[in-house]
N, CA, C and O atoms as a DFTB+ gen file, in Angstrom:
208 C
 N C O
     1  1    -128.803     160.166      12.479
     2  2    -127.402     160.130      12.873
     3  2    -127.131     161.259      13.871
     4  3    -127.695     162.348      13.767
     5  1    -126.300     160.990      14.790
     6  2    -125.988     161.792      16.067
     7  2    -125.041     162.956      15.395
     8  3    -124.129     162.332      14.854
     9  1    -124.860     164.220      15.205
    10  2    -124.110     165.242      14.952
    11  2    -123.652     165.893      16.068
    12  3    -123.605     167.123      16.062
    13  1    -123.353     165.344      16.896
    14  2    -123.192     166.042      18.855
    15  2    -121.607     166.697      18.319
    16  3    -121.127     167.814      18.127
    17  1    -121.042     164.895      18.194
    18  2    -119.561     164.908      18.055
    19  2    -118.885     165.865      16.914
    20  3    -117.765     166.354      17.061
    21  1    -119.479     166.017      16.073
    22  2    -119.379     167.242      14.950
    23  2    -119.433     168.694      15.252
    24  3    -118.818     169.607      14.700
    25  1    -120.489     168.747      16.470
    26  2    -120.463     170.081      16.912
    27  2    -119.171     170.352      17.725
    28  3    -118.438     171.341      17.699
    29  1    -119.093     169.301      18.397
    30  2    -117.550     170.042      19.352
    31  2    -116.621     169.650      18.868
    32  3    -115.674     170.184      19.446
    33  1    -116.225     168.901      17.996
    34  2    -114.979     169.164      16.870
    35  2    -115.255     170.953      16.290
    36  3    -114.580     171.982      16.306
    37  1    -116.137     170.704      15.986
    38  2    -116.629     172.734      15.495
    39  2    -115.590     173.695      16.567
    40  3    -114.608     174.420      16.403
    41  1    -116.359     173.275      17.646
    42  2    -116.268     174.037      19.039
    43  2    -115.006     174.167      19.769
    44  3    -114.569     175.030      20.531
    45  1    -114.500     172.948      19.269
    46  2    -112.262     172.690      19.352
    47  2    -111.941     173.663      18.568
    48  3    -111.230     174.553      19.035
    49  1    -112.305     173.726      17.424
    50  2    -111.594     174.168      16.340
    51  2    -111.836     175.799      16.315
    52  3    -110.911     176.551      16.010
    53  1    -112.660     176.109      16.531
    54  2    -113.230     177.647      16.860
    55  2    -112.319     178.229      17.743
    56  3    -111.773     179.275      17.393
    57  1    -111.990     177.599      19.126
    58  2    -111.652     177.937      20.442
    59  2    -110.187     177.842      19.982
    60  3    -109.411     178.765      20.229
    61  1    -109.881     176.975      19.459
    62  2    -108.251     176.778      18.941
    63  2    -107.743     178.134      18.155
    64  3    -106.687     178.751      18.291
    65  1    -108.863     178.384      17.285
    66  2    -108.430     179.712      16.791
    67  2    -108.280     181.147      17.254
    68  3    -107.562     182.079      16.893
    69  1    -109.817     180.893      18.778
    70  2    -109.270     182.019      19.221
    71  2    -107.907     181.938      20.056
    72  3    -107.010     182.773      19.941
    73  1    -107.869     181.058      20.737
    74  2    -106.554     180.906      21.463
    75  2    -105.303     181.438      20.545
    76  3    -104.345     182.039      21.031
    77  1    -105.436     181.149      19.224
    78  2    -104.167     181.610      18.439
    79  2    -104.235     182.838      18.330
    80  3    -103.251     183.573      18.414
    81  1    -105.543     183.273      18.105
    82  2    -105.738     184.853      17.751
    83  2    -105.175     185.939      19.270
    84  3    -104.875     187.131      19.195
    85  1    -105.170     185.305      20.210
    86  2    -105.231     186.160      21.594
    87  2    -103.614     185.891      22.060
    88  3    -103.079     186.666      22.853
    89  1    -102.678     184.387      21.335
    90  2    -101.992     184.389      21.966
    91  2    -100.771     185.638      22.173
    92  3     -99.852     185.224      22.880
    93  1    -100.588     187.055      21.704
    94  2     -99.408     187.505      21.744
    95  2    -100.038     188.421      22.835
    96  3     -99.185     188.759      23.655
    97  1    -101.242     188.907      23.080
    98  2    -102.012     189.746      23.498
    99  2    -102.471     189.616      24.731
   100  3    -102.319     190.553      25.515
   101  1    -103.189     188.298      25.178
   102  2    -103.471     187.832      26.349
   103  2    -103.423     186.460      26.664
   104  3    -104.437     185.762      26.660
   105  1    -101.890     185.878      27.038
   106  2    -101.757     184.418      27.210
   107  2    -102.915     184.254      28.139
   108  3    -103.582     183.366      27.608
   109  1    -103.444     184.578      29.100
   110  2    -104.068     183.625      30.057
   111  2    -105.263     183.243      29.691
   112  3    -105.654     182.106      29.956
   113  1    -105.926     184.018      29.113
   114  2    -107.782     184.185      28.281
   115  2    -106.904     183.006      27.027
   116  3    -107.338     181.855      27.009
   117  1    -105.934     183.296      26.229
   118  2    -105.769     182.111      25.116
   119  2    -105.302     180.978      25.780
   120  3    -105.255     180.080      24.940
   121  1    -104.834     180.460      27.161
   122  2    -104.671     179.636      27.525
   123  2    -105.508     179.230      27.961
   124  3    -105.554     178.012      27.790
   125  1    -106.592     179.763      28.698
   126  2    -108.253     179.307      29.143
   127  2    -108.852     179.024      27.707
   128  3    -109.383     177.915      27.656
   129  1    -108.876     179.366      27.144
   130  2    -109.642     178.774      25.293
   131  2    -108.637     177.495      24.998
   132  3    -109.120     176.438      24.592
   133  1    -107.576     177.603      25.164
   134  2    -107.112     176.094      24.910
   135  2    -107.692     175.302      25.539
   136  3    -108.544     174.620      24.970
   137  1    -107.418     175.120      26.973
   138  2    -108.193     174.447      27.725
   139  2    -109.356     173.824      27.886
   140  3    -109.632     172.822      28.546
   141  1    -110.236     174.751      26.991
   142  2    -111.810     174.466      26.424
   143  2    -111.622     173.640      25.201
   144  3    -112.307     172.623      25.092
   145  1    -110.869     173.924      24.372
   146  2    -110.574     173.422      23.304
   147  2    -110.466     171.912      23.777
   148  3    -111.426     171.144      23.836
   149  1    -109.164     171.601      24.102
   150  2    -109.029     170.173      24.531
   151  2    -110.447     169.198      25.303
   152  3    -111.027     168.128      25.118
   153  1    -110.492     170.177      26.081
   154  2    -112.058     169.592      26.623
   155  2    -113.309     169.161      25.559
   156  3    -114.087     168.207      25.576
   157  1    -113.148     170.288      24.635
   158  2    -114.284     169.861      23.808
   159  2    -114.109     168.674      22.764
   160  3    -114.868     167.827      22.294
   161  1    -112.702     169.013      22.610
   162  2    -111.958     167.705      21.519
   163  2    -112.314     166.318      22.551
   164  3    -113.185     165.531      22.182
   165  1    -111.786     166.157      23.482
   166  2    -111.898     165.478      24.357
   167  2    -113.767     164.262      24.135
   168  3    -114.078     163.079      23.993
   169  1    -114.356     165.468      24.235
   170  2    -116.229     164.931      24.570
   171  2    -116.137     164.670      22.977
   172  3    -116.384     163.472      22.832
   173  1    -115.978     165.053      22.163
   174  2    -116.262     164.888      20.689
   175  2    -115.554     163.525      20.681
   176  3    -115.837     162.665      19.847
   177  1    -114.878     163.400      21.373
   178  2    -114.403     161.700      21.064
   179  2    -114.666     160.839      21.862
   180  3    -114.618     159.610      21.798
   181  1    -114.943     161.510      22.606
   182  2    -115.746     160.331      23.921
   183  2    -117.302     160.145      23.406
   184  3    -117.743     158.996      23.442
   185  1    -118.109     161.130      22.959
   186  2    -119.212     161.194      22.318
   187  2    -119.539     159.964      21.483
   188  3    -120.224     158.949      21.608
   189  1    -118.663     160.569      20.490
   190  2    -118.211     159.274      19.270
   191  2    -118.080     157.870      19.571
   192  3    -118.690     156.851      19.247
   193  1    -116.820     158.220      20.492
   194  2    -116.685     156.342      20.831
   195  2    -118.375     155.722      21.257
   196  3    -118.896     154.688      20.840
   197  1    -118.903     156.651      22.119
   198  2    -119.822     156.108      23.003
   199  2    -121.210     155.673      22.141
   200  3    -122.124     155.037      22.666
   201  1    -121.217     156.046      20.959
   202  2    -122.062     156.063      19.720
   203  2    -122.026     154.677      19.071
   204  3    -122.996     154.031      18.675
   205  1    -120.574     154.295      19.027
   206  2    -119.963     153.446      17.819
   207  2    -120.155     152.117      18.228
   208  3    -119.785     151.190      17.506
């Protein structure tokens, strides 16, 4: 079984947190980690679909 899509759900969810952790401190670095975030959410479901 393919675990790709598992890793960057991981890799959303990681990046999501730092983004929360940075947001009072440094919007632009937590807005660049969002950005990654979505991206990675993004391939984790494109991954998936492309599997199924």
């Amino acid at each position: 079984m393919d675990y790709v899509y598992i890793a960057l759900l991981a890799l959303a969810g990681f990046l999501i947190g730092g983004a929360y952790t940075l947001w009072k401190s440094m919007k632009l670095i937590a807005i660049l980690l969002l950005f990654g975030a979505v991206l990675a959410g993004a391939g984790a479901v494109a991954w998936w679909i492309s599997t199924t």
